[in-house]
Backbone bond lengths (Angstrom), bond angles and torsions (degrees), N, CA, C in turn:
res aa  C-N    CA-C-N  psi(-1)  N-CA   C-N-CA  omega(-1)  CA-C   N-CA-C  phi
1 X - - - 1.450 - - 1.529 108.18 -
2 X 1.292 118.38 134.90 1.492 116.29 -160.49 1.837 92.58 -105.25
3 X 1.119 119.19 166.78 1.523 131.03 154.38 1.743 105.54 -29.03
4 X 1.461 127.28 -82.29 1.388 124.11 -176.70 1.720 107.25 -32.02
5 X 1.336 122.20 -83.15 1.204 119.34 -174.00 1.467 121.56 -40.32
6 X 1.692 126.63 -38.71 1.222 142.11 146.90 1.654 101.38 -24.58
7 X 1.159 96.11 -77.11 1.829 81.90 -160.58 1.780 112.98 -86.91
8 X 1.116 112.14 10.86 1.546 118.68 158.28 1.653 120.29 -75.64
9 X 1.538 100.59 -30.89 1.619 108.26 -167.39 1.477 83.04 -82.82
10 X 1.449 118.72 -66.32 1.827 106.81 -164.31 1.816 106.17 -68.90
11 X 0.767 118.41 -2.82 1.821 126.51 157.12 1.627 104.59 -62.74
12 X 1.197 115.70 -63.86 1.491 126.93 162.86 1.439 139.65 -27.04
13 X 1.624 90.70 -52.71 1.234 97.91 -175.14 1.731 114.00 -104.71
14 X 1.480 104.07 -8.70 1.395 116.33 164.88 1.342 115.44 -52.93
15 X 1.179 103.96 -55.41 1.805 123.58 172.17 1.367 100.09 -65.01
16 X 1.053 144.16 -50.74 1.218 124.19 175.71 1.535 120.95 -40.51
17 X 1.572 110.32 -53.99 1.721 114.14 -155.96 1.881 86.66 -67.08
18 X 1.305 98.82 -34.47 1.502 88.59 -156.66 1.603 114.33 -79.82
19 X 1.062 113.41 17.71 2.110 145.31 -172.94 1.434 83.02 -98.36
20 X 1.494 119.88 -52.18 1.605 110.24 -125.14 1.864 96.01 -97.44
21 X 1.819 103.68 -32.15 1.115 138.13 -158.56 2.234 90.88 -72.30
22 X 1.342 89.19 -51.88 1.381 90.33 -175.40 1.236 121.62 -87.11
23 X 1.436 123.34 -9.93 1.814 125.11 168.87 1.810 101.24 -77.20
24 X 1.698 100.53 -30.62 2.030 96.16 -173.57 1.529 93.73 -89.08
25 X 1.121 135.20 27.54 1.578 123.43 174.59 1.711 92.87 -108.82
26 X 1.075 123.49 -32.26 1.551 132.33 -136.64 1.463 83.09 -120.79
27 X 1.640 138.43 -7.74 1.459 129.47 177.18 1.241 116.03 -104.08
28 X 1.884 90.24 -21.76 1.763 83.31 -169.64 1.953 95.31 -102.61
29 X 0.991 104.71 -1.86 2.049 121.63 178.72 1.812 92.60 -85.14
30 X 1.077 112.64 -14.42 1.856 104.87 167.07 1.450 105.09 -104.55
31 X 1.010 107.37 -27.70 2.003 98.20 -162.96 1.752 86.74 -85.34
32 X 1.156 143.71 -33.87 1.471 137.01 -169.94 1.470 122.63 -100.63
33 X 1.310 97.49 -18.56 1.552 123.15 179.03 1.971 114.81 32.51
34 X 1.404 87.20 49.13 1.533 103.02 -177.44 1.842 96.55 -119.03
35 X 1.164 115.80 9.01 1.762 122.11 169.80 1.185 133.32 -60.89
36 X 1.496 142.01 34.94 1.171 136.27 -173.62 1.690 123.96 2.64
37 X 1.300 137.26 120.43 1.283 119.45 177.80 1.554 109.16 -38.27
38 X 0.882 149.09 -49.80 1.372 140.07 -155.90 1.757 116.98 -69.31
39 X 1.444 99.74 -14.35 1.627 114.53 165.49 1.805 103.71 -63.61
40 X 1.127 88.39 -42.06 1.979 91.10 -160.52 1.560 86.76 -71.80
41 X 1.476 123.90 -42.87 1.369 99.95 -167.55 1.518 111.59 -52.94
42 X 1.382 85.12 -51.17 1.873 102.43 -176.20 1.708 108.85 -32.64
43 X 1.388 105.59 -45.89 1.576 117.51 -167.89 1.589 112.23 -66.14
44 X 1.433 100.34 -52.42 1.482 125.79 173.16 1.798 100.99 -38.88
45 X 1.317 106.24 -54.12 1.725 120.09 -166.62 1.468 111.73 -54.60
46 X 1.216 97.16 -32.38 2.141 107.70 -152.84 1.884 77.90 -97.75
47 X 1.150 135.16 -63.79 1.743 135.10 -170.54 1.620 85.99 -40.21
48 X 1.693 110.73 -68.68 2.150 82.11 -171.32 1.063 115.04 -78.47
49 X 1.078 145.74 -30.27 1.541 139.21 141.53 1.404 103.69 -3.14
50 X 0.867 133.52 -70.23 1.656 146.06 -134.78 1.992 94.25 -102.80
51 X 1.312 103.44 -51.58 1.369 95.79 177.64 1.873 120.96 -68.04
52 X 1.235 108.78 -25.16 1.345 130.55 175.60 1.804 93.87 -62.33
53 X 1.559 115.03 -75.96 1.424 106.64 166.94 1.459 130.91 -1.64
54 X 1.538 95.10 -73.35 1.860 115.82 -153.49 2.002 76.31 -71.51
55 X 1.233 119.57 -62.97 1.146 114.44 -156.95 1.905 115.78 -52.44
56 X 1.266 112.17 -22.14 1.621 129.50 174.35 1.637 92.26 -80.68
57 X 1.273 144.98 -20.76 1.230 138.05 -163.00 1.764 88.71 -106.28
58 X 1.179 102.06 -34.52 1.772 85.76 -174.33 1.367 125.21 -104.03
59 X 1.895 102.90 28.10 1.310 112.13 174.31 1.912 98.19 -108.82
60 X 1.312 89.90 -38.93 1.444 94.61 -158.20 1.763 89.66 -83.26
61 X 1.060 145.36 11.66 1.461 146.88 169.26 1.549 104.34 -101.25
62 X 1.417 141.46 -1.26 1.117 126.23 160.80 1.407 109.18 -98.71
63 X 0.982 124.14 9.91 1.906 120.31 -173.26 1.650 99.91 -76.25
């Protein structure tokens, strides 16, 4: 595994936590409904954050 693929996979999986991090902020901010709007923004931020990630990982993984 060279350096490129190295930092494509943790590119990957960066975007992942931050997908996963911001759908469980925004699931458990509905089921308790103690979430201030500014959580959801927060949540909203890290999901494209995170999708922006995977999508930089799955351009730069076909070269």
């Amino acid at each position: 595994m060279d350096a490129r693929e190295r930092r494509v996979d943790s590119t990957r999986i960066a975007g992942s936590i931050a997908i996963a991090t911001g759908l469980l902020i925004t699931v458990i901010g509905l089921a308790t409904d103690d979430t201030p709007p500014k959580g959801y923004v927060f949540a909203s931020l890290l999901v494209i954050i995170g999708v922006g990630l995977r999508l930089e990982a799955a351009t730069a993984d076909r070269r």
